[in-house]
N, C-alpha and C positions, 0 to 999 in steps of 0.2 A: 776135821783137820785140814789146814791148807794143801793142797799140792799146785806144785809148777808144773805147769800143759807141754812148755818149752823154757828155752834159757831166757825167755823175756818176757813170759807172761807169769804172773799169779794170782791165784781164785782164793780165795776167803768166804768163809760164812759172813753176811753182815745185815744189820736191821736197818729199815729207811723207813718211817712214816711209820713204827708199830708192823711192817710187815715184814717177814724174813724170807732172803733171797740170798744171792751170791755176786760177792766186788771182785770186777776184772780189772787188773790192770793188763795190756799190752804194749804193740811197742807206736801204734796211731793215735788212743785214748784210751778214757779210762770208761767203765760202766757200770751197771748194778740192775741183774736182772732178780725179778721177783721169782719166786719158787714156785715150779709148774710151767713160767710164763716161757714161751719160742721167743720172743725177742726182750731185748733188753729196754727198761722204762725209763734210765739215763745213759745217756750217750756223751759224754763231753769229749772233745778233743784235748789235751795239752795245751795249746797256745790260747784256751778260754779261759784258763786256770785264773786265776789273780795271785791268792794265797790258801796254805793249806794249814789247820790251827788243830790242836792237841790239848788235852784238856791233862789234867794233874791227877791221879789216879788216887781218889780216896777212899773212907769206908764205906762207901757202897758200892766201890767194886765199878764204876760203871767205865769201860775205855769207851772215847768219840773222839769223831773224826770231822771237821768241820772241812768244806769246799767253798771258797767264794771264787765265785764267775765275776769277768769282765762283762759293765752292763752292755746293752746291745740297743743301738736306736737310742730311742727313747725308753726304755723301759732300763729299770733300776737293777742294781747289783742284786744279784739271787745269792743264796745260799743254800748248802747241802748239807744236811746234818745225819751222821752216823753212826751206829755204836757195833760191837762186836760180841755177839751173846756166848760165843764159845768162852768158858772162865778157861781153861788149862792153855787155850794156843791163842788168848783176846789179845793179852798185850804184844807176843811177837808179829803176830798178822798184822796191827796197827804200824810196829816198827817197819816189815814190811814194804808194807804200803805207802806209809810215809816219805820212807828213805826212797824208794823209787819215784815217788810224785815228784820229790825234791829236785832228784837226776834230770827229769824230765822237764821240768819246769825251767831250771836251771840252764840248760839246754836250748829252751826256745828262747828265753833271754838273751840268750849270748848270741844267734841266732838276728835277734831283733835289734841287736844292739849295731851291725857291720853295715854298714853300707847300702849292698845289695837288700837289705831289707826295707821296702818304701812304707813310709808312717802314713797308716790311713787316714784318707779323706773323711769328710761330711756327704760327701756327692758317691752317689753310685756309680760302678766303674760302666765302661761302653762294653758292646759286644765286640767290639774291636781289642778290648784291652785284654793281654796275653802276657802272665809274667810267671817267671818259675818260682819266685818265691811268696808264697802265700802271705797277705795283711790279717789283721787281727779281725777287720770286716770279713773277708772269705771265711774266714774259720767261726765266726757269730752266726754266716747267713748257712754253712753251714749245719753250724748244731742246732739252727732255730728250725731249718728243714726237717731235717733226725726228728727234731721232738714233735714239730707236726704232725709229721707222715706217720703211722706206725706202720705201713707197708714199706713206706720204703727204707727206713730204718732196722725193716727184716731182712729186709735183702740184702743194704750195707752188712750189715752181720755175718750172712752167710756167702758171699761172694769175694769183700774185703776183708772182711777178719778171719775168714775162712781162709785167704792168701790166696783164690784164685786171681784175682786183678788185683793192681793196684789203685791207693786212692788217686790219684789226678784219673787213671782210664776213666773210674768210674764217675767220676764229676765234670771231666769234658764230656759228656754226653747231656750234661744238665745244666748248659751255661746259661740256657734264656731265663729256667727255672731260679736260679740263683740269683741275674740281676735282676727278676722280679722281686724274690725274697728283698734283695739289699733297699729298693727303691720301696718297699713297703716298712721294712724298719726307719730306714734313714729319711724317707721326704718328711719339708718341713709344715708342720700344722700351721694352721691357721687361727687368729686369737678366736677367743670364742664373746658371741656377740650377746651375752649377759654380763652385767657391770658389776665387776670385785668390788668395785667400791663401797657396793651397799651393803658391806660387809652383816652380819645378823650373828645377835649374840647368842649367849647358851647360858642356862642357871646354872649357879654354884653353890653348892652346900645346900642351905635349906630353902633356898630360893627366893633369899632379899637382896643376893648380889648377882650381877651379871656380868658375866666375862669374856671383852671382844679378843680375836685370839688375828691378830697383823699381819701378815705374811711381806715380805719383798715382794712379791707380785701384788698383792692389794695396795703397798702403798704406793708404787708404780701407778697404779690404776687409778688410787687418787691422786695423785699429782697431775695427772694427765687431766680427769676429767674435772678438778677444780684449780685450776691456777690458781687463785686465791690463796689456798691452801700450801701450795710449790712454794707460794712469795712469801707468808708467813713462817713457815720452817725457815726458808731461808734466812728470815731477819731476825731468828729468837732461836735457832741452833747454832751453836753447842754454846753461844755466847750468854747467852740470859736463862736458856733454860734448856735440861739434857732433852734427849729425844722423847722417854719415855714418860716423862710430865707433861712433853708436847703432844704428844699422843692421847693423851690422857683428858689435856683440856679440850682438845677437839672431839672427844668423845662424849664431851661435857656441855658441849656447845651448841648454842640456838643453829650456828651453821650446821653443825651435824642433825640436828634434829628437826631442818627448817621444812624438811618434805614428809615428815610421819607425825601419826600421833600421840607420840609422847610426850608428857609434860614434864619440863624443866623450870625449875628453879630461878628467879629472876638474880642472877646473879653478873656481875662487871663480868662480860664475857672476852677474849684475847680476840675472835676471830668479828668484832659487831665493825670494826674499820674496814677490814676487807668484803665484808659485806654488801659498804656501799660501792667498793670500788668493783664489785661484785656485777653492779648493778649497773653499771656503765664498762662496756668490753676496751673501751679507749685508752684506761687506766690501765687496765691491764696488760694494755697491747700497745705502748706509745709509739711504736713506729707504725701503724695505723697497715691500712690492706695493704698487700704487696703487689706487686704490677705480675703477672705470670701471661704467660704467652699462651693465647687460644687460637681454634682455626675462627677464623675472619671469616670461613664460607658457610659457616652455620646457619642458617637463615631461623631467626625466632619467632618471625612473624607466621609460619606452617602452622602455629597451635591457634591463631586468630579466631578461628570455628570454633574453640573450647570457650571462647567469650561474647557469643552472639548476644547477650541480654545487654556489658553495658558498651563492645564495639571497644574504642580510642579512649575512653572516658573512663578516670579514676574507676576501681571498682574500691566501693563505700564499705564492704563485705573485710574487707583485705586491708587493715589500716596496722604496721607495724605499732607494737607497743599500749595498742588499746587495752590490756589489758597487766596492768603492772605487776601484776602477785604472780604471772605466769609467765614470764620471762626469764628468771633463773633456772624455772624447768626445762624450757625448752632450749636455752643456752645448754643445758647438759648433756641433755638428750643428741641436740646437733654434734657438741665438742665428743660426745661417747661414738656418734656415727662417721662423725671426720676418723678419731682413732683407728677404729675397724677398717674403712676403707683404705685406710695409708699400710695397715699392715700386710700387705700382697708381699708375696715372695721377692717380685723385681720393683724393691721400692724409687728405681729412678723413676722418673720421669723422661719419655722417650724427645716431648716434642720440644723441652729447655734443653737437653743436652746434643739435642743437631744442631748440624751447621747451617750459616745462612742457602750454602747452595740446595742441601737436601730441603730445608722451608720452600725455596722456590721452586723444588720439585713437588711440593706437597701440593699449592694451589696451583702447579701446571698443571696439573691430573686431573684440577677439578674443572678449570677452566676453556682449556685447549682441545677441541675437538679432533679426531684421527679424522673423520672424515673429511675437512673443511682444511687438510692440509695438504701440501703440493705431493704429488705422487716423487717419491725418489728411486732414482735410478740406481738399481744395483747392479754390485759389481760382478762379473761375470767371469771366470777363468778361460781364457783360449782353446779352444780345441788343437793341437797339433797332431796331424794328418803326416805322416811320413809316405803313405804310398797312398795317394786318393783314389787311384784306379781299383785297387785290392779291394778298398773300402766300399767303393760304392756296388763293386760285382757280391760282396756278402751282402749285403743289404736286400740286392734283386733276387738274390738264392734265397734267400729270406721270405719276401714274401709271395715267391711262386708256393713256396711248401709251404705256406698258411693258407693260400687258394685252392691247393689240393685239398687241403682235410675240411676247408669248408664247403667243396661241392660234396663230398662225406657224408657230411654230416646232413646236407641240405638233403641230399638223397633219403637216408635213414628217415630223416622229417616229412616226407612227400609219405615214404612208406606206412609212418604211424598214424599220420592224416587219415589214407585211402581203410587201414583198418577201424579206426571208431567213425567215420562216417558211414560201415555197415552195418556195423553194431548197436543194438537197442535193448533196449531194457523193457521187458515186459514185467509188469507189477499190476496189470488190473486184476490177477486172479487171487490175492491178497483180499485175506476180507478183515484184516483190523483197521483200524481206524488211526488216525496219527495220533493223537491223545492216549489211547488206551496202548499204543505203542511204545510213548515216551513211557506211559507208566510202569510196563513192563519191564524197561530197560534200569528205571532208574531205581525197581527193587530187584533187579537180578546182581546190579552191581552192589545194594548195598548189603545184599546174600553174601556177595564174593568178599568183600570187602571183613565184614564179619566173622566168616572162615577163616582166614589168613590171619588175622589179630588173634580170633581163638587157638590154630594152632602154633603163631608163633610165642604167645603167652604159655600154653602147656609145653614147648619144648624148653623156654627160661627156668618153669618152674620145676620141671624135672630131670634138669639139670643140675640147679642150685639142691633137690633132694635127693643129689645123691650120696652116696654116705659119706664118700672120700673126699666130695668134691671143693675143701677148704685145702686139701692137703695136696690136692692133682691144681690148683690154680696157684697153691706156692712155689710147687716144683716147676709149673708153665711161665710165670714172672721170670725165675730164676736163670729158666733155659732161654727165654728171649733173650735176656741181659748177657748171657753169655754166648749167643749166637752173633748177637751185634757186634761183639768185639771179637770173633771167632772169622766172622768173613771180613772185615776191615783189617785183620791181618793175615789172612793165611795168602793173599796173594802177595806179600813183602815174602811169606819165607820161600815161594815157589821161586821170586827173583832172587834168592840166594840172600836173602835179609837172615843173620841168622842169629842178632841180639832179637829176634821173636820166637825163635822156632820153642824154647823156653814155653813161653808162654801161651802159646797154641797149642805145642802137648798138654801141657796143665790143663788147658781148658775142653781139650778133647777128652781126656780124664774125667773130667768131671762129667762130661757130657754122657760119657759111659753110664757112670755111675747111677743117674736123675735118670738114664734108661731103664737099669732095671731097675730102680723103682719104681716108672712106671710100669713096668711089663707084671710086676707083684700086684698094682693095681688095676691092672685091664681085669691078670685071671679072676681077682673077686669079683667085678663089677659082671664078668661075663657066667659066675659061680650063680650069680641073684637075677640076673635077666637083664642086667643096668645097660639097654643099649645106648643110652645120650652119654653115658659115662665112658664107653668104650670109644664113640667116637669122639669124644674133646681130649679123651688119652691117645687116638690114632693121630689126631692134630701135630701133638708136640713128637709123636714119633716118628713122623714123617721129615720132619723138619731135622731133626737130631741125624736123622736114618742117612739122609743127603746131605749131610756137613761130616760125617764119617765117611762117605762114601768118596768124595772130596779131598780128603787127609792124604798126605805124600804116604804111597807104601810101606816106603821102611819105618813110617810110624804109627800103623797100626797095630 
């Protein structure tokens, strides 16, 4: 049966993936923990919501709950699908649930709709940027953390939906964490350096047909890497013929087939004109190369040693065009590697869009020597001296008391002198040898060294075996997280801050509490002999022991 925790929460029985667990809604998000499991396996916030969908209840009985999420980055709208295995309370729990998703949803709409709320970027925020009202990216990079982490998504759990902190406490303590998250969703990729173009078909039915399947992004790709192909679309869509007959004949065509082994059909092909013009880039290109601005201090003559055999003299080796059937390959291949290289994130060009002044700082830098330039004279501020006499008697007080503590010192010097010039080292009664000395040395250390690894290995590994020890490192997580915000406020309530004093009790509360549950687990560790268990339980209790100890009187 459902029940309400409080006036704003409610728990349901509910099925997610074939596995039966329990749907929370509250009043931050909503969740669905699996049965048995400590933390919850979805975490959404509200404002990730999109829409929430209902299905029409027929003979079989089945109620579901559909959740579509806003995508995130790059990655595609999810869905969450749910149903309610209780028959007697399936449909009200759904209503429920429903009706409050709606409130909720509803809510951050109105919310996102006013002003104060800024419409997010493509660009990750700075660490500088600080605003109260949460973007729909904060709340993606958010729940994409939750779903990562399952540690830390335990702790959200039990900390903020616990209602010891709130959420911004506990996410101002995670800001670098989170513009990492955003700048791993949000940066932008790079094309990838295999050719869509070459698109590759798939058998259909019993395998005499074959079926190329187009994307926008492949015909992208071929426009790009066959102009040809750009200019015939161009001159035979939508006018002579629709796209997908155009598509059709170039799949048909010698041009499509002119670099594999397939044999086609001699038939009056659309694309055998631009073939020729195919074969001359001029055609294509009738405003011929463009003039673009390069550095002038390039020297090209540094690679001359790459050509000792023929020196200034044509190489014979190197003749454009020698070979005519391979020149539309290698036009492709160039136009596929120009593409790649243009698509960098800052597709300007830095040294077309300066000014002529910055241009002639570029070849001043490479040109103009510091050395070989006249020495200038800097400017210098005035000293003004109101009483020179004063000034110059500190100066002499000065460095009389720096000639005192160096005849000091010089003294103490004479004295450590006159001791090791009586002092000597006798060693000929020594009967090892320097060889067998080093040897010595260099397996005593590697004894020690040994020792130390071995016993610091058995104190990890009998720690990790001790019985409690998953359950004493949640409540240690927990009480860190709540110590940190325990002393970054308890000195606001000592100043009489007293929108805190709230929530330092709260958390001194709790701090009790994570006590004696550790004190339940010291006696059994100390019942079985567990002393690595007692002391990583002494850790957190010391630390707890001195932040109560700390607490204003009247509220203990």
């Amino acid at each position: 049966m459902a029940s309400t925790a409080s006036a704003q929460v409610f728990a349901c029985p509910a099925v997610y993936k074939k596995k039966n667990g329990v749907m929370t809604v509250s009043n931050s998000l909503f969740s669905w923990t699996e049965t048995a499991a400590s933390s919850p396996a979805i975490s959404i916030p509200y404002e990730a919501i999109k829409a929430q969908l209902v299905n029409a209840i027929g003979p079989s009985g089945k109620v579901l709950l559909k959740l579509s999420l806003w995508p995130v980055g790059d990655t595609p709208e999810t869905n969450h699908n749910f149903s309610f295995p209780n028959p007697a309370t399936a449909e009200s729990d759904r209503d429920h649930i429903k009706d409050y998703l709606a409130t909720r949803i509803a809510a951050v709409r109105q919310r996102s709709a006013t002003p104060a709320s800024a419409k997010p970027t493509s660009l990750p925020r700075t660490a500088s940027a600080t605003t109260s009202s949460l973007t729909l990216q904060d709340l993606q990079a958010r729940q994409a953390l939750l779903s990562k982490n399952k540690d830390l998504a335990k702790l959200h759990k039990e900390i903020v939906i616990g209602g010891l902190i709130s959420e911004q406490d506990f996410w101002n303590t995670r800001q670098q964490t989170l513009i990492n998250q955003e700048w791993q969703a949000f940066q932008k990729k790079g094309i990838s350096s295999g050719s869509l173009a070459d698109t590759k078909p798939t058998v259909d039915g019993d395998g005499n047909d074959l079926k190329y399947k187009l994307t926008p992004d492949i015909i992208h790709s071929i426009f790009i890497e066959y102009p040809a192909v750009h200019k015939a679309f161009q001159d035979h869509v939508p006018d002579k013929m629709t796209e997908k007959e155009f598509w059709g004949k170039y799949l048909a065509s010698k041009y499509f087939h002119r670099n594999r082994t397939t044999a086609i059909k001699e038939t009056e092909d659309l694309f055998d004109k631009y073939m020729q013009e195919d074969a001359n880039d001029l055609l294509l290109n009738p405003t011929g190369v463009q003039f673009t601005i390069h550095n002038k201090l390039i020297d090209l003559t540094t690679t001359s040693e790459d050509h000792v055999e023929t020196g200034n003299r044509p190489d014979s080796t190197m003749r454009a065009g020698f070979v005519q059937t391979s020149l539309p390959l290698i036009r492709k291949f160039n136009r596929h590697s120009t593409f790649i290289l243009k698509s960098s994130i800052n597709s300007k060009d830095a040294e077309k869009e300066c000014t002529a002044a910055q241009s002639d700082l570029l070849f001043q830098d490479g040109t103009v020597l510091e050395d070989l330039e006249p020495i200038k004279a800097s400017r210098l501020a005035p000293l003004n001296i109101q009483d020179p006499a004063s000034y110059f008697d500190s100066l002499t007080q000065e460095s009389s008391l720096k000639t005192g503590q160096t005849s000091v010192s010089d003294k103490q010097l004479h004295t450590f002198q006159s001791h090791m010039q009586s002092w000597s080292l006798k060693i000929s009664k020594l009967s090892y040898g320097t060889c067998q000395s080093d040897t010595i040395f260099q397996a005593v250390s590697e004894l020690n060294r040994k020792r130390r690894n071995d016993q610091l290995n058995q104190q990890v590994s009998r720690v990790k075996h001790f019985k409690h020890y998953q359950e004493t490192k949640d409540i240690m997580v927990s009480v860190n997280e709540l110590l940190r915000h325990y002393w970054s406020n308890l000195n606001l309530v000592k100043l009489g801050e007293a929108s805190m004093k709230d929530k330092v009790f709260r958390i001194a509360a709790a701090l009790k509490k994570y006590m004696a549950q550790l004190n339940v687990i010291e006696t059994q560790a100390k019942l079985v002999g567990e002393d690595r268990g007692v002391s990583l339980i002494n850790t957190a209790s010391i630390s707890i022991e001195a932040a109560l100890k700390a607490l204003p009187s009247a509220a203990r």
